[in-house]
C-alpha positions as CSV (number, residue, x, y, z in Angstrom):
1,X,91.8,103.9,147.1
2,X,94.3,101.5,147.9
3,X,98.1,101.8,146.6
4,X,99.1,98.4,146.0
5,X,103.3,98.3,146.6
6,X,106.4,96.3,145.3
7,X,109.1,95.5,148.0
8,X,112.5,94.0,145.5
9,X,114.5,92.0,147.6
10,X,118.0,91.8,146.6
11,X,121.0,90.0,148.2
12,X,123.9,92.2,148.1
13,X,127.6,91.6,149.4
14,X,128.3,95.0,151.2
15,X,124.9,96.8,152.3
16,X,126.5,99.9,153.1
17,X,128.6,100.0,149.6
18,X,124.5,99.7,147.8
19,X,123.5,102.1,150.4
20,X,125.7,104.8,148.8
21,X,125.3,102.9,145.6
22,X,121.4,104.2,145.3
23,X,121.8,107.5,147.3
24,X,123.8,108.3,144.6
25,X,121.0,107.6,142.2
26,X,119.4,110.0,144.0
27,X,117.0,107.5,146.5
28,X,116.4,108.1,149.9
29,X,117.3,105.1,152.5
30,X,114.7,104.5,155.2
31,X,116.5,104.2,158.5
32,X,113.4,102.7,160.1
33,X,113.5,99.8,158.3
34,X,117.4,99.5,157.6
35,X,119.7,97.4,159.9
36,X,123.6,96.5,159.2
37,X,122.1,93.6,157.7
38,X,119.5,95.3,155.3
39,X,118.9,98.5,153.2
40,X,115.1,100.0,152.7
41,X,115.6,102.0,149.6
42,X,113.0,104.4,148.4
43,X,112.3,104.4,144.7
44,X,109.1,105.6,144.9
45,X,105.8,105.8,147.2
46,X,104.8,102.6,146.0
47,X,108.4,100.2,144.9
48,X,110.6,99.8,147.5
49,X,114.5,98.0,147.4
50,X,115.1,95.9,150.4
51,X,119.0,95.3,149.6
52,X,120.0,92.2,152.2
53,X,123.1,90.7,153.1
54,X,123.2,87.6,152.0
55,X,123.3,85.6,155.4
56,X,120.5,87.9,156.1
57,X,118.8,87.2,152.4
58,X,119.2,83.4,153.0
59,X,117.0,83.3,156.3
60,X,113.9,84.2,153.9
61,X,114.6,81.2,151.3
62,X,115.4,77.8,151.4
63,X,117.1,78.0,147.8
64,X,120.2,78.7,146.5
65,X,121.5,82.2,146.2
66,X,122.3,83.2,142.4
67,X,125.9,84.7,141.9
68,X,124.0,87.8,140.2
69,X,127.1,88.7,138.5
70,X,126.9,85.3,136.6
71,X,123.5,84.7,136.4
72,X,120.1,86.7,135.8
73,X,117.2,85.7,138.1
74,X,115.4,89.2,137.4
75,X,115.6,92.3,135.1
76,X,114.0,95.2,137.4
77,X,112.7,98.1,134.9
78,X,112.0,101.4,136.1
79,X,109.9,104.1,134.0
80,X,111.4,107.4,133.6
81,X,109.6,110.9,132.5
82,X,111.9,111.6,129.9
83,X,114.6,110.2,127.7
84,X,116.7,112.5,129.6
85,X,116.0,110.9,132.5
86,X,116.4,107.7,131.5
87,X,120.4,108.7,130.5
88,X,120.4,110.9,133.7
89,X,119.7,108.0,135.6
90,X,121.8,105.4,133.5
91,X,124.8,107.9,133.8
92,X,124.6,108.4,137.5
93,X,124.5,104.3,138.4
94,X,128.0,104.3,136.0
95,X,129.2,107.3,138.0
96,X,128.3,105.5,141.2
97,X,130.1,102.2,140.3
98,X,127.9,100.3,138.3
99,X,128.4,99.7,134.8
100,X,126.0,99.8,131.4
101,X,124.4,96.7,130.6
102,X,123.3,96.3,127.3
103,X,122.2,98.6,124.3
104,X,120.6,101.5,124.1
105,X,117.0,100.4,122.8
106,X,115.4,103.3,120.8
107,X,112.1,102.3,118.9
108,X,111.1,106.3,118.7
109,X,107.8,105.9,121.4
110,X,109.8,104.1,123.3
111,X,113.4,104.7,124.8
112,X,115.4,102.4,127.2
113,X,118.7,101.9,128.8
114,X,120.1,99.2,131.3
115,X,123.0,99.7,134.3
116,X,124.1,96.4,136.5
117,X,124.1,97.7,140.2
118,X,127.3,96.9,142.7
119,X,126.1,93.2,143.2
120,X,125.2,92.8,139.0
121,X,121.0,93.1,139.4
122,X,120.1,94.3,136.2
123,X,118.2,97.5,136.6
124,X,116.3,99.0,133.0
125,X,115.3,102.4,132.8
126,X,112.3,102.8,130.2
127,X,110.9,106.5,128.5
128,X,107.7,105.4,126.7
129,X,105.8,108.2,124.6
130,X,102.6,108.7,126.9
131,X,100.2,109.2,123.7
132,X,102.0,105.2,122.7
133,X,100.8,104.5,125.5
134,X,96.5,105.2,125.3
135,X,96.8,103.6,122.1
């Protein structure tokens, strides 16, 4: 069956700052697809972060580029296994040099928490109870 993907592409201001960035999150950079001018960052088999420079970001749009550490264009959420991965996560994007955006969101099935990468993309990390979840 087919696996339908998700390629994010983010404009960054130093590609090999978010390269370290998300390898300290513990993601994998794909060197076959990563110049000096872009970062393929492996989230999963099936989401993928293409971190751009943004001269190189700006040959694929025609429209301004958002300041993301003024402005919101996006809120990428991630699901996590646990709650404990959802802090893990959280904790190791602060450790990295990002910073915790927002509040803790705890509705008992449901646990979330938010970081602001190097270039301000907001990234939520979500624990939802799976037996919430069938209803």
């Amino acid at each position: 069956m087919y696996q339908q993907m998700i390629f994010v592409n983010l404009a960054t201001d130093d590609v090999e700052a978010s390269k370290k960035f998300f390898t300290e999150l513990g993601y994998a950079i794909n060197p076959q697809f990563s110049t000096d001018e872009c970062a393929c960052v492996v989230i999963s088999d099936t989401i993928i972060a293409m971190l751009l420079s943004k001269q190189h970001y700006a040959t694929f749009t025609k429209k301004e580029i958002t300041d993301s550490t003024r402005t919101s264009e996006v809120l990428i959420c991630l699901s996590a296994e646990s709650r404990e991965k959802v802090d893990e996560l959280v904790e190791k994007a602060v450790a990295a040099g990002g910073s915790a955006s927002g509040q803790t969101q705890d509705l008992g099935f449901m646990y979330g928490r938010s970081f602001d990468d190097l270039d301000g993309h907001t990234w939520e990390v979500v624990w939802m109870d799976p037996a919430a979840v069938q209803g």
